[in-house]
C-alpha beads as a LAMMPS data file, in Angstrom:
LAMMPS data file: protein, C-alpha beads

164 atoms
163 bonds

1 atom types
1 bond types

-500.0 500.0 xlo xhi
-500.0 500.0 ylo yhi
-500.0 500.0 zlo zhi

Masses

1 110.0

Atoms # bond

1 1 1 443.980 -337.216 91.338
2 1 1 441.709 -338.601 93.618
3 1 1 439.934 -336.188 95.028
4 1 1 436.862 -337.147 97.684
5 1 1 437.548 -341.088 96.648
6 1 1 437.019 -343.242 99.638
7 1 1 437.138 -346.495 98.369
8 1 1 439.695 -348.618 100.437
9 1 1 442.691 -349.789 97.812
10 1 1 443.445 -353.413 100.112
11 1 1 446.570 -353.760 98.784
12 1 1 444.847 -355.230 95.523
13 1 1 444.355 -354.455 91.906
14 1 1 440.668 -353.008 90.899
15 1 1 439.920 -356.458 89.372
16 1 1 440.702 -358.642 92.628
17 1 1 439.048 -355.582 94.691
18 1 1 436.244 -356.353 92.857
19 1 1 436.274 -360.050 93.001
20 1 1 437.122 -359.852 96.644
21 1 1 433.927 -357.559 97.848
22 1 1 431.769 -359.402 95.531
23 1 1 432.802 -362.754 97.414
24 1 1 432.338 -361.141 100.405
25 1 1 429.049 -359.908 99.877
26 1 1 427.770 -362.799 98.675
27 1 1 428.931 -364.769 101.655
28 1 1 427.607 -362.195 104.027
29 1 1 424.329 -363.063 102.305
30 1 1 424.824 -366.723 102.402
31 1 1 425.787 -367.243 105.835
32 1 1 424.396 -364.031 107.490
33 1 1 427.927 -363.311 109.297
34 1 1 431.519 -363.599 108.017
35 1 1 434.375 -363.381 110.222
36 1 1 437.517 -361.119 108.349
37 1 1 440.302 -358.866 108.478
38 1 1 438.649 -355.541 110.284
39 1 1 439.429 -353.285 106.630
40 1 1 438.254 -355.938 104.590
41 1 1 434.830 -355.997 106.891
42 1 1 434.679 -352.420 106.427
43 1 1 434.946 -352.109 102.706
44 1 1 433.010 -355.028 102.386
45 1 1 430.113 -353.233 104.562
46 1 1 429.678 -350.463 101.923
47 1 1 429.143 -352.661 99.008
48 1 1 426.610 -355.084 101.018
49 1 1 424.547 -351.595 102.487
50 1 1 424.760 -350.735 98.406
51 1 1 423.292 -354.190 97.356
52 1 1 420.524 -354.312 100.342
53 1 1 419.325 -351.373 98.941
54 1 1 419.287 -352.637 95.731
55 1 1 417.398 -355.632 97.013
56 1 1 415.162 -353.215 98.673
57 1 1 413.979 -352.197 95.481
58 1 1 412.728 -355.821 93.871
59 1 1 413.003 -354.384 90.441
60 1 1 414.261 -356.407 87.549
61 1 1 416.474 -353.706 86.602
62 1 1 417.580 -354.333 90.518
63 1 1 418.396 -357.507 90.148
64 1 1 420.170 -357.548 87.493
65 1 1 422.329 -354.718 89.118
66 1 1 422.929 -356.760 91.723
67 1 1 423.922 -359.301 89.478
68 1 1 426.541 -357.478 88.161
69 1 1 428.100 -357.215 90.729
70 1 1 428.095 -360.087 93.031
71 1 1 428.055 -362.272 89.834
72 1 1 426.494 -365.204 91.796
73 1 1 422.550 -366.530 91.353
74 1 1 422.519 -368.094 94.725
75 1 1 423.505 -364.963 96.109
76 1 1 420.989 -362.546 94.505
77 1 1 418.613 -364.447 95.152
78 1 1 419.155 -364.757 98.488
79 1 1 419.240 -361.331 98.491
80 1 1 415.957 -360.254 97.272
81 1 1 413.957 -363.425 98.811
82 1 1 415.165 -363.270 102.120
83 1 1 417.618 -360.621 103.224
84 1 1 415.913 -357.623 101.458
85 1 1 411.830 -358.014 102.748
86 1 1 413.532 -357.324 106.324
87 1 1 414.913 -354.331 105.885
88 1 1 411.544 -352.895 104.237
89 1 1 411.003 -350.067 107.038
90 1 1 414.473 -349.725 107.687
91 1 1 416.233 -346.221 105.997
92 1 1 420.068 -347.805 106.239
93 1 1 422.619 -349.352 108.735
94 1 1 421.453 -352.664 107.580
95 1 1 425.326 -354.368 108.852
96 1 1 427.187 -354.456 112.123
97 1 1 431.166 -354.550 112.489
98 1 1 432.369 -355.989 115.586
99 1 1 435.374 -356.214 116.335
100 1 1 437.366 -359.159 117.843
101 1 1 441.372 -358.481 118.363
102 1 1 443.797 -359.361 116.942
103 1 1 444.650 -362.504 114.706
104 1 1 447.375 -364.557 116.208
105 1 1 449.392 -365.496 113.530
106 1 1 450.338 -362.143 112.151
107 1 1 447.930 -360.009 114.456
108 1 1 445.623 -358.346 111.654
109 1 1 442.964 -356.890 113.357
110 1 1 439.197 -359.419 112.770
111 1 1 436.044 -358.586 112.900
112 1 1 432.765 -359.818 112.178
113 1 1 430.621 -358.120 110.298
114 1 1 426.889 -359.489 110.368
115 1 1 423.719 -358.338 109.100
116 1 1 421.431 -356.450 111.465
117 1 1 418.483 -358.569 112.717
118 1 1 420.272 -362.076 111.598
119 1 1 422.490 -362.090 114.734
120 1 1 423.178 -366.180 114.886
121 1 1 426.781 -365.458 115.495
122 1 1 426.022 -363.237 118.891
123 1 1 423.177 -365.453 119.881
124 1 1 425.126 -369.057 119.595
125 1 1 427.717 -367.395 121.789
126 1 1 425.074 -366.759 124.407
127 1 1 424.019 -369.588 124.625
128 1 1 427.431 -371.362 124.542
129 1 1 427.601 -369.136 127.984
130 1 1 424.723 -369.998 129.678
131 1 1 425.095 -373.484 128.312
132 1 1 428.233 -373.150 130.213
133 1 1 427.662 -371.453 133.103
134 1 1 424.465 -373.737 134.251
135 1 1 427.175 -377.000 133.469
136 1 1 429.760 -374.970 136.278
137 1 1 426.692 -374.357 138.920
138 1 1 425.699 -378.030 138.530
139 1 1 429.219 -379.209 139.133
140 1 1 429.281 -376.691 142.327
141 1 1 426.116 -378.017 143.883
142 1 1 427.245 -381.593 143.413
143 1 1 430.177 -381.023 144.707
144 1 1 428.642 -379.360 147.654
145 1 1 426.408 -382.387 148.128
146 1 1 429.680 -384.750 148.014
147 1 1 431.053 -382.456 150.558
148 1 1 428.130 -382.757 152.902
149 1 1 427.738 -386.629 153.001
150 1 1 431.515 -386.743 153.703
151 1 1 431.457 -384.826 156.406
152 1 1 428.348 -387.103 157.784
153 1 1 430.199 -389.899 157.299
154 1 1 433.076 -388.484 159.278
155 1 1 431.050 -387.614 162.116
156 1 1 429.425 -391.291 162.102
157 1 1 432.617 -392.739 162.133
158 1 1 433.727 -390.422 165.308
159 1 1 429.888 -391.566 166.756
160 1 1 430.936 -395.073 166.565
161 1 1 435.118 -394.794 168.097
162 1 1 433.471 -392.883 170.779
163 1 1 430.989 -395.433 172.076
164 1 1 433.679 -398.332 171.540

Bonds

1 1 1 2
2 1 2 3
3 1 3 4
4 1 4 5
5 1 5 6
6 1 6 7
7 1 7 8
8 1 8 9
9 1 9 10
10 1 10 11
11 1 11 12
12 1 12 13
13 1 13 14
14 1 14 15
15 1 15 16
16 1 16 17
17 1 17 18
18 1 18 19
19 1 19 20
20 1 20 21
21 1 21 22
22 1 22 23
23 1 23 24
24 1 24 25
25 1 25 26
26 1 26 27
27 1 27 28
28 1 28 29
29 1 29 30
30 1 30 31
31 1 31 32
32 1 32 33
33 1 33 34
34 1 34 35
35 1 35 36
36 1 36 37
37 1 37 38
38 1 38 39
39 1 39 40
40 1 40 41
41 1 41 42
42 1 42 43
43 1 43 44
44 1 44 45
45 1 45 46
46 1 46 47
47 1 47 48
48 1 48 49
49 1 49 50
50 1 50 51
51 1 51 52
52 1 52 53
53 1 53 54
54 1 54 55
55 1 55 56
56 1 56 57
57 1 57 58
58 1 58 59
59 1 59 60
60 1 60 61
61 1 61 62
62 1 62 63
63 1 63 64
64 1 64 65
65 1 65 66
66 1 66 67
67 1 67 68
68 1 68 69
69 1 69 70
70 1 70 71
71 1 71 72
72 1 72 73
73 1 73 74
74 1 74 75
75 1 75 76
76 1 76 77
77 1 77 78
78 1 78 79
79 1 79 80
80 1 80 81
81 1 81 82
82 1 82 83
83 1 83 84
84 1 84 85
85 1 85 86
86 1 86 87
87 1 87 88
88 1 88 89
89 1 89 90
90 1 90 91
91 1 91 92
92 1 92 93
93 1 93 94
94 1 94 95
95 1 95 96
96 1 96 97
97 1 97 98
98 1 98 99
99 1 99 100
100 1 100 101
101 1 101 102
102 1 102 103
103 1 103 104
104 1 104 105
105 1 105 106
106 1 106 107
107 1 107 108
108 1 108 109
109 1 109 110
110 1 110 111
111 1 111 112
112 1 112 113
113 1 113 114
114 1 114 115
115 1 115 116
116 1 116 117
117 1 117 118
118 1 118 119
119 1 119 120
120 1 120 121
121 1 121 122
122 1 122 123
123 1 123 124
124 1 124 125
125 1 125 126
126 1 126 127
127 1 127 128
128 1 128 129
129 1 129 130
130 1 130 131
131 1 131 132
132 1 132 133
133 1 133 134
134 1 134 135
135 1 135 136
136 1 136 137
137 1 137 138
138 1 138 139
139 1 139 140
140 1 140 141
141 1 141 142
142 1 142 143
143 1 143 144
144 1 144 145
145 1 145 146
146 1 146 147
147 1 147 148
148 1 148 149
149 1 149 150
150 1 150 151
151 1 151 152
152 1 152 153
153 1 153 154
154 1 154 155
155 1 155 156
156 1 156 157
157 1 157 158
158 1 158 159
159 1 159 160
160 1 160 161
161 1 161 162
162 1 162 163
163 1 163 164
């Protein structure tokens, strides 16, 4: 029976469950934001919170813990150099899930799921905005401007028929 278990199955044997959070993990360590299938993100939160904490710790026992699971160098180490030391002060809630819509192929619910305090994903956005919004104001005003001299012109032109 399986009483109070909570992991999420996936559709997947244990084996590539296990593969699957461990790549996961490791490229939520990597790249600091993955974008996935909303249960995926989820399941893959857990594990990540699990290794942070780990990380948190700096032992070698830790590490090699760690290893285990993620099976990746690159990853651990990643891990306890960077990822880890900011989350010092920090008792848990070390990921975000945010969710996107749906997937248009087969609509699957995505998400991203990012690590708290490494938001590049929400902060290139931003600036993709305001990037964008300052290119539409220019465009206004110069418009604007070409609006203006037209209408001078105009108004030249009815200067001069008038004193013909």
């Amino acid at each position: 029976m399986r009483h109070r278990r909570t992991v999420p199955k996936l559709s997947r044997t244990a084996p590539h469950r296990k593969a699957l959070m461990a790549n996961l993990a490791s490229a939520l360590f990597e790249r600091k934001h993955i974008r996935t299938t909303e249960a995926k993100a989820k399941a893959a939160r857990q594990v990540s919170e699990k290794l942070i904490s780990l990380g948190k710790k700096g032992t070698l026992h830790a590490r090699r813990l760690a290893f285990k699971q993620l099976r990746q160098k690159r990853a651990v180490q990643i891990l306890f150099d960077e990822v880890a030391p900011q989350y010092m002060d920090r008792p848990g809630g070390y990921t975000r899930v945010v969710k996107l819509g749906q997937r248009p192929g087969d609509g699957a619910p995505m998400a991203v799921l990012e690590l708290v305090g490494f938001e590049t994903a929400v902060k290139k956005k931003k600036q993709k905005d305001a990037a964008a919004a300052a290119k539409e104001d220019k465009k206004k005003e110069d418009k604007k401007k070409k609006e203006k001299k037209g209408q001078k012109t105009d108004q030249a032109e009815e200067v001069a028929e008038a004193s013909k």
